[in-house]
C-alpha positions in Angstrom: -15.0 41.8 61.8 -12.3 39.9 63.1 -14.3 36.4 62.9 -14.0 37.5 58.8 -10.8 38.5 59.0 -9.8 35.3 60.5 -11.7 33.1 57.7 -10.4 34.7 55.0 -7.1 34.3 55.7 -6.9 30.4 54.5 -8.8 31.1 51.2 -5.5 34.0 50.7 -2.8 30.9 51.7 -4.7 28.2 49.4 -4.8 31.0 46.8 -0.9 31.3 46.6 0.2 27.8 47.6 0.0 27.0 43.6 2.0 30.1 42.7 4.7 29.1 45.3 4.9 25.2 44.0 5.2 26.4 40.7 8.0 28.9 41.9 9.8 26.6 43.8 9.7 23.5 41.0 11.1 27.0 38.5 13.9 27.5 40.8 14.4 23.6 41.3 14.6 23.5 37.7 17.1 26.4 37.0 19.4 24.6 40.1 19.5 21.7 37.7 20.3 23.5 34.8 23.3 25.2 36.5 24.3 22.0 37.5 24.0 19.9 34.9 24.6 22.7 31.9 26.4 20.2 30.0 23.4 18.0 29.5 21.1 20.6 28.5 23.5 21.7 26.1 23.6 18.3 24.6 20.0 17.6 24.7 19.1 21.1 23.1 21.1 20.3 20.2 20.4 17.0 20.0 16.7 18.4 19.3 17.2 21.0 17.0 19.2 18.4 14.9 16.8 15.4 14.8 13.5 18.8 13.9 16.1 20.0 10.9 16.7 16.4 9.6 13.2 15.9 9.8 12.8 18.8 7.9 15.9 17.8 5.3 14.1 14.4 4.9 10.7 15.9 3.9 12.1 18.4 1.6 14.3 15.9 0.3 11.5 13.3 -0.3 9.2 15.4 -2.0 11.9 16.2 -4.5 12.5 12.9 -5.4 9.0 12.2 -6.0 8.8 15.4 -8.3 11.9 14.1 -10.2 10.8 10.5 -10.3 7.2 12.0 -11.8 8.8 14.2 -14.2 11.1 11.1 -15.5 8.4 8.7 -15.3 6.4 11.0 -18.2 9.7 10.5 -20.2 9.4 6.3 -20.0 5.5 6.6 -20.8 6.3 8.2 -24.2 8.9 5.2 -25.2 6.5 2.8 -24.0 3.8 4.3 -26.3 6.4 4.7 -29.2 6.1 0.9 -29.8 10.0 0.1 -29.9 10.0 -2.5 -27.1 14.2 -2.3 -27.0 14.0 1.5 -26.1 11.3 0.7 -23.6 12.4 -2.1 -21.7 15.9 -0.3 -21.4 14.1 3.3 -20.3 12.1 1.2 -17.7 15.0 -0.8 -16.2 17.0 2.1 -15.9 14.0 4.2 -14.2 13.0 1.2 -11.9 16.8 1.4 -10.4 16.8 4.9 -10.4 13.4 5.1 -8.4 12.8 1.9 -7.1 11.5 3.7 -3.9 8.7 5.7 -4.9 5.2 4.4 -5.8 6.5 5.4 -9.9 8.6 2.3 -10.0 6.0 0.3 -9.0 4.2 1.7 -12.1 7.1 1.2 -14.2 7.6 -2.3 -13.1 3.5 -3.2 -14.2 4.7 -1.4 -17.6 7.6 -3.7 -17.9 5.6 -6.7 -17.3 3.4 -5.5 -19.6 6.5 -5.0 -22.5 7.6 -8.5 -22.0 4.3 -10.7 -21.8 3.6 -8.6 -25.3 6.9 -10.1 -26.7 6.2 -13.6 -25.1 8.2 -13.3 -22.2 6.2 -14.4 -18.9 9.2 -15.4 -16.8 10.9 -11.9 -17.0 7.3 -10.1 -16.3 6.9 -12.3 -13.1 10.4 -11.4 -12.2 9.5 -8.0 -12.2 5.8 -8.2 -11.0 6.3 -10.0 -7.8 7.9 -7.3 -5.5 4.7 -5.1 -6.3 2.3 -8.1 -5.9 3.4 -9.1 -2.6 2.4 -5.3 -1.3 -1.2 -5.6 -2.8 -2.5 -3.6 0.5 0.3 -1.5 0.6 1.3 -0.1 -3.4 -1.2 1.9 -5.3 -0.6 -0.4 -8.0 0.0 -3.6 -6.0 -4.0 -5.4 -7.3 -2.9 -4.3 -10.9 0.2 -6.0 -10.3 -0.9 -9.2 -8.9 -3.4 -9.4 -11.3 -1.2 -9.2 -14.4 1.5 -11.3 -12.1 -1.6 -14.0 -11.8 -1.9 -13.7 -16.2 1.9 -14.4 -16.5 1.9 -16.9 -14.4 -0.6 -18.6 -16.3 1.0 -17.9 -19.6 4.1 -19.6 -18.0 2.0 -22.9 -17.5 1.6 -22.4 -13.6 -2.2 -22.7 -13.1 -2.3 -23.4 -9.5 0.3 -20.6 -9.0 -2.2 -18.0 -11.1 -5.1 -19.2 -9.2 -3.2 -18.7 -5.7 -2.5 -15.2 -7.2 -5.7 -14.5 -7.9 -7.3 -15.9 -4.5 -4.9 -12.9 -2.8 -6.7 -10.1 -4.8 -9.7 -11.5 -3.9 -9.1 -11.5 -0.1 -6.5 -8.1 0.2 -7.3 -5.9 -2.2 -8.7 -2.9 -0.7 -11.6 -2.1 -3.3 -14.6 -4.3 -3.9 -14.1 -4.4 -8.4 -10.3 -5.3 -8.1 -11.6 -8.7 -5.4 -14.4 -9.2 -7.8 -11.6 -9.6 -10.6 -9.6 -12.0 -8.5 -12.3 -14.1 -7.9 -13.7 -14.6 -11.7 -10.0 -14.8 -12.6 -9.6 -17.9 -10.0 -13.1 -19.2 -11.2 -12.3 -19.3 -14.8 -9.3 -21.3 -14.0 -10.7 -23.9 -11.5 -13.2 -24.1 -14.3 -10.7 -25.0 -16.7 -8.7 -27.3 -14.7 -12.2 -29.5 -14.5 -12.6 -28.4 -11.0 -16.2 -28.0 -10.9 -16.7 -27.7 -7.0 -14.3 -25.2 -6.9 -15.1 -22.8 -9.2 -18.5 -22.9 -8.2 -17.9 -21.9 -4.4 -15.9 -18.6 -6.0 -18.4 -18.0 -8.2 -21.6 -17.9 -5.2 -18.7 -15.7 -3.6 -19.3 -13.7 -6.7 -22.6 -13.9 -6.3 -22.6 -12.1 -3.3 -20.6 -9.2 -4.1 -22.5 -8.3 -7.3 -25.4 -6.1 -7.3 -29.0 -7.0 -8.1 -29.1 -4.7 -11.2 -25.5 -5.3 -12.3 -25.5 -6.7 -15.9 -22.8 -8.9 -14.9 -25.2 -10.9 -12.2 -26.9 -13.0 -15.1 -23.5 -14.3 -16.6 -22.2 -15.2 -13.1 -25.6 -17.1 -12.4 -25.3 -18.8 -15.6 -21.7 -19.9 -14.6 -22.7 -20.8 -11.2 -25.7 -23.0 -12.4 -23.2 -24.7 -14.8 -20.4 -25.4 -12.8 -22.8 -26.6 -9.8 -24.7 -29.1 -12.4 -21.1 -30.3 -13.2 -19.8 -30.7 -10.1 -22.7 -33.3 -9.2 -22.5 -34.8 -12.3 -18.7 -35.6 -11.7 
């Protein structure tokens, strides 16, 4: 009896040895506090402001995208009612308004679309080329560098469209959008007489196209022409 006695009495002390660490870091703790009230004070408040401007910010955020949506439906109808004055105003004045929300990115492809309708390539690249350097990070940002790619090409600058195009190619996120990037670039090589390089974007093409797509025999047919020119050059 007392042999147990006598071997149960370290499993007891291990037993409560946590409870009296966790005790003594408590009262440790509460010391502090006493001590240093001023601090924990500070810090407390400190924390419930940055939780409630976190909160602000969210609430706040998601209003201005439901504002920027409702106000966005309002420049769609102008652009579809064909009066490009009304519309290019509505759209500048919405881009400034909500140039921070993925809406002004779409209002700025509609723009671009307004003034290369009326002839105007310069102005659409000044407004495309803030969305078409984010073509990874706006929703719209391929759609943009691919019209920003057109304009440019309506303004003359070939090599500058083809450049444009070559980005799509190599950020955009979804396989049809690099696909157009690459027959846009193509085309233009192809027009420019350079054979070698329209036909190395084309086999890229090639690559990315499906075995059934109807699309494959028109890219085969370009690639066998561009190749056969390219050697005959």
């Amino acid at each position: 009896m007392a042999a147990q006695s006598i071997a149960s009495r370290p499993r007891r002390s291990q037993q409560a040895e946590p409870d009296d660490v966790v005790l003594a870091r408590a009262l440790q703790f509460t010391e502090w506090a006493k001590k240093n009230v001023v601090i924990v004070v500070v810090s407390a408040v400190v924390l419930v402001a940055l939780i409630g401007g976190l909160l602000w910010y969210r609430a706040n955020r998601a209003q201005q995208l439901e504002n920027a949506a409702i106000d966005f439906l309002q420049v769609e109808q102008a652009v579809l009612s064909g009066d490009e004055g009304i519309a290019t105003q509505q759209l500048q004045q919405f881009i400034q308004q909500h140039s921070d929300t993925p809406y002004g990115d779409e209002a700025r492809v509609l723009l671009a679309q307004v003034h290369l309708r009326g002839g105007r390539a310069a102005e659409a690249i000044e407004v495309l080329t803030p969305v078409a350097n984010r073509i990874g990070d706006s929703p719209v940002g391929p759609q943009a560098a691919l019209l920003l790619a057109s304009a440019q090409e309506a303004a003359g600058d070939r090599e500058a469209a083809i450049q444009t195009y070559l980005r799509v190619a190599d950020e955009a996120e979804f396989e049809f959008r690099q696909q157009e990037g690459l027959m846009g670039a193509a085309l233009l090589r192809q027009e420019n007489g350079d054979w070698a390089g329209a036909a190395e974007l084309y086999r890229r093409l090639l690559e990315m196209t499906d075995e059934d797509s109807p699309q494959r025999a028109t890219i085969e047919m370009r690639l066998a022409e561009a190749e056969a020119r390219a050697q005959d050059g």
